[in-house]
N, C-alpha and C positions, 0 to 999 in steps of 0.2 A: 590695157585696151581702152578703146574709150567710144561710149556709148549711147541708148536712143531713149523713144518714145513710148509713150502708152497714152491712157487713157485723158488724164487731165493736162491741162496745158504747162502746170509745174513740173511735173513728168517730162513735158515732151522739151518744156525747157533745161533740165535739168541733163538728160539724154542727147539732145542737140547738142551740147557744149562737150558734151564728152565724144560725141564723134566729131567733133570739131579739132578737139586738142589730144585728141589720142587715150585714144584709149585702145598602107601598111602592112598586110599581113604577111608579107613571103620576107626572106633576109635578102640584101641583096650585097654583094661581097665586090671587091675589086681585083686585082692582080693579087696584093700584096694581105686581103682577107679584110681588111678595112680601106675605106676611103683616107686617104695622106692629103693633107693638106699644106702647098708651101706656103713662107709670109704673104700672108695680104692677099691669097689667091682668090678669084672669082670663081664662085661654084652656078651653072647657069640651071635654074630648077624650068622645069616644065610643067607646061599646064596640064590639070588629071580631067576637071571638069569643073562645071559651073552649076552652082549652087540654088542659087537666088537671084531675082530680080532688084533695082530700086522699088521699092515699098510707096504707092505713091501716098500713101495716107502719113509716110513720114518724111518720104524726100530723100530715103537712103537705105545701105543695108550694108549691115556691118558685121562679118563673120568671127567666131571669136574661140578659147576652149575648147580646141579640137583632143579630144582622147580616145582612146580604143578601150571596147570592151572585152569578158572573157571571149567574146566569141570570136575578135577580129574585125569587128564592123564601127566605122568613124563614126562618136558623136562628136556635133559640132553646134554651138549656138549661133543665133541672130541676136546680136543685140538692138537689133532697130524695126524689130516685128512686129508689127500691130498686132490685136485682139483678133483671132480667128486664122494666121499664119501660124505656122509651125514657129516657136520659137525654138526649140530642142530638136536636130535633125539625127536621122540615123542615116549611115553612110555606108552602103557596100563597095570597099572600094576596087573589090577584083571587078565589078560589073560595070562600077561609075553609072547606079539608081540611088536614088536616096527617098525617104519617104518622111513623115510627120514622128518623132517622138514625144513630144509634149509641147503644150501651147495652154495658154490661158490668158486670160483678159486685164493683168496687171505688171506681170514683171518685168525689168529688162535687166536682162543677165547677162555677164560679162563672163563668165569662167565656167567650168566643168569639170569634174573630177570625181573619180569613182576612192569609196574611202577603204580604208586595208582594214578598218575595225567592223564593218556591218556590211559591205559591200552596195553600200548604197550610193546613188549617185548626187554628189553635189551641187548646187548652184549658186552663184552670188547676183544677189537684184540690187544693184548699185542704185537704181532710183529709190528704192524702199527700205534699204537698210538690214535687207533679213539675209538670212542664209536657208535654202530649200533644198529639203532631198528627197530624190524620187527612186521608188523601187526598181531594180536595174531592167525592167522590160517597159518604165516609163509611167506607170501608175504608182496609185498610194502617195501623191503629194502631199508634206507635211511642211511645217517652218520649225528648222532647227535652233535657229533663233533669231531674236528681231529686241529691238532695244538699245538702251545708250550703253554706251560703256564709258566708269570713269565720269560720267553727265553727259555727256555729247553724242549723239548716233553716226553709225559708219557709215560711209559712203565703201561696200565691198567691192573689191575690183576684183583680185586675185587671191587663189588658197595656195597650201601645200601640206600637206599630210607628213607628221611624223611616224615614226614605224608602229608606235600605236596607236594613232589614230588622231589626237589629238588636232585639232587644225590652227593656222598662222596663216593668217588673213592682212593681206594689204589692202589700209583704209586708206585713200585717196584723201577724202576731205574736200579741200580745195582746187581747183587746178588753177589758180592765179600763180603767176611768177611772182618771187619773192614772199609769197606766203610759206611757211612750213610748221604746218598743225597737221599733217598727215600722219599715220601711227603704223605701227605693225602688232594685231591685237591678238593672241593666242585663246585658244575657246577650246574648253576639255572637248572629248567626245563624247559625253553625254552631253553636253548644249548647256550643263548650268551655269557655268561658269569661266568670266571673260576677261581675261588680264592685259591691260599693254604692255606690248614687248619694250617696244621704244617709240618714242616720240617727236616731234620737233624734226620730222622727215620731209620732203618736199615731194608731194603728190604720189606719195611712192604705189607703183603700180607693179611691176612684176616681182614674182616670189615665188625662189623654189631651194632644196635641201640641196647642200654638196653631193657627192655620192656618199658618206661614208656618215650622214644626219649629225655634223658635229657643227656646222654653221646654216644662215640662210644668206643666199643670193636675195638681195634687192635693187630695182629699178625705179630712180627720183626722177619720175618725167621732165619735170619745169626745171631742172639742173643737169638732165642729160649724162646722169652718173650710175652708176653700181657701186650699191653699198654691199658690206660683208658684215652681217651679224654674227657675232662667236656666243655661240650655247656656253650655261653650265652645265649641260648633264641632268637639270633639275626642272626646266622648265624655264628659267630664266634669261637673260643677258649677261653676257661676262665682257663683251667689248664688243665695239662697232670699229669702221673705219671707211671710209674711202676706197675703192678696191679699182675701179676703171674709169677714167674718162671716156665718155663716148663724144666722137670727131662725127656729129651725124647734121650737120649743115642746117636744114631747114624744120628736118623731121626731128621726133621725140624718142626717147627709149620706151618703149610698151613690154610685152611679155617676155619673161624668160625661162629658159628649157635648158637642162643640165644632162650629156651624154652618158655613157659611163665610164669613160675618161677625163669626167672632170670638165670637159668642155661646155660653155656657156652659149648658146644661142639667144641673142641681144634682138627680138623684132623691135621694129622701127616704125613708129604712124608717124604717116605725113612720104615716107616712102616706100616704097615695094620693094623690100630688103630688107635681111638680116643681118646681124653682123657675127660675127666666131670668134674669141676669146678663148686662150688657153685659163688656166685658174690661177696662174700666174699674172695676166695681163698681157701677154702677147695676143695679136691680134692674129687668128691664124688663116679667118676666110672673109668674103662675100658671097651673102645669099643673093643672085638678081635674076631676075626675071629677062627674056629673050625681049633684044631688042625690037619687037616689033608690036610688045604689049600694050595694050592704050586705055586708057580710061579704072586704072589700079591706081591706089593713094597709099595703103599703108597696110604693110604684113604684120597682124599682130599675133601672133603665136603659133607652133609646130607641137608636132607630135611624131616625134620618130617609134614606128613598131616596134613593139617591145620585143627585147633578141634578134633584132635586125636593125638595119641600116635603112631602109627608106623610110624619107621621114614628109609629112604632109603639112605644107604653109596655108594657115587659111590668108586669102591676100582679098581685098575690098574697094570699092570705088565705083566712080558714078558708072561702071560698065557691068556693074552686078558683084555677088561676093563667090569666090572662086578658089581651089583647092590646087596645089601646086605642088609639084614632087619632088626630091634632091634626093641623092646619098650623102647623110647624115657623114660625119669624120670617125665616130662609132659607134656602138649598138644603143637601141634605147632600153630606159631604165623606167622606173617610175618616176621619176623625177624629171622627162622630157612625156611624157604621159598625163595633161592635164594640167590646169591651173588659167 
């Protein structure tokens, strides 16, 4: 995803350029018990509700890290929220109200995700470098960690959670094309300690586990690819590769969200669309919005209800930041749940 402002003008420069280049509760079943997808089909999702306004203190507002929690209720960040907006929203979304979960006077957070080791909720403050977790009703703000890794400090975009807890954080770095000093950094769950996974990435920004935590999905914005890291089993890298070209014209690859069939959901900043990957590389959908939508720039991330198929786009643009529906191709997992 890519992201906003705060308080100093380094901040709001630093935020500006990432919204510039990119940065559920019921099942719902089809005929056949899942949604089928033929090659290359259009899935047309619909609008649930609208979120947020343009921010005018930033000039934008950029929805990001949409997850559910135990109880069924969407959170969803702002990345372009000023000091005294909600930056952390809570979402009912049988009722389509939403109210303030957490807000304060510095961060700008790109991701969200509840962890499987302490059930605390996650955040990444791309402008700041830290990683923050809030106790799951939104209080007890703490900094999990903040600091260089290696010499250098993250730029965090995106998490993912290993089955114990461990987390693997896409550091963006850069977002210039032709640069790639971007990394994929793994940090214990207790926060002491931060290893890079791999480095020498290109702005890489979305990151999430296969179904079966033997590899990670990654998305290299400024090369418009998916990469596939393969785990040892120990914590480390056994092998990377190349995994999918993405044909996305204008716009960048942003988050990605993995079904329980293995299906990859590719958002897109720069357009209001997803794209569908089998884990093979076949391309098996299009996420688009109804031709009559106006003023939406770039979908960057879903969250399909976990044990079901409806799955919620946060989508953004000078028409405000707004929440969009689809059935998902299959049920959600944790691993379409946040990041």
């Amino acid at each position: 995803m890519r992201r906003s402002p705060v308080r100093s003008l380094a901040v709001l420069a630093t935020v500006g350029a990432l919204a510039l280049t990119g940065c559920g509760t019921e099942t719902v079943a089809s005929a056949g018990g899942e949604a089928s997808a033929a090659p290359d089909r259009t899935i047309r999702a619909h609008q649930a509700m609208r979120l947020t306004k343009v921010h005018e203190e930033t000039g934008m507002t950029l929805l990001e890290g949409p997850t559910f929690d135990e109880d069924g209720h969407l959170l969803v960040v702002d990345v372009t929220a000023p000091e005294g907006d909600p930056k952390v929203m809570r979402v009912d979304v049988r009722k389509k109200k939403s109210r303030a979960f957490h807000t304060d006077g510095r961060g700008a957070y790109t991701s969200a995700q509840f962890s499987p080791y302490d059930g605390r909720l996650y955040l990444t403050d791309y402008a700041h470098g830290e990683i923050v977790s809030l106790a799951p009703d939104g209080g007890d703000p703490r900094t999990f960690f903040s600091g260089e890794v290696d010499g250098a400090q993250m730029n965090p975009d995106d998490i993912a959670f290993d089955e114990e807890g461990n987390l693997y954080v896409s550091d963006s770095r850069s977002l210039s094309a032709g640069d790639a000093h971007a990394r994929v950094v793994r940090i214990g769950r207790d926060g002491t300690k931060a290893t890079v996974l791999a480095g020498g990435l290109a702005s890489v920004n979305g990151i999430s586990f296969d179904t079966d935590y033997r590899g990670l999905w990654i998305s290299e914005l400024t090369e418009n690819r998916i990469s596939y890291l393969r785990l040892d089993g120990k914590g480390g890298l056994a092998s990377r590769h190349t995994a999918i070209r993405v044909d996305a014209g204008i716009a960048q690859t942003d988050s990605i969200a993995v079904d329980a069939d293995g299906n990859l959901y590719q958002a897109l900043h720069g357009r209001a669309a997803m794209a569908v990957y089998d884990k093979h590389g076949e391309r098996l959908a299009t996420i688009e919005l109804p031709a009559g939508a106006r003023g939406l720039e770039s979908a960057t991330n879903v969250a399909i209800t976990p044990g079901g198929t409806k799955a919620y786009m946060t989508v953004s643009g000078p028409a405000g930041g707004y929440l969009y529906t689809f059935d998902a191709l299959a049920e959600g997992v944790r691993q379409s749940n946040g990041g």
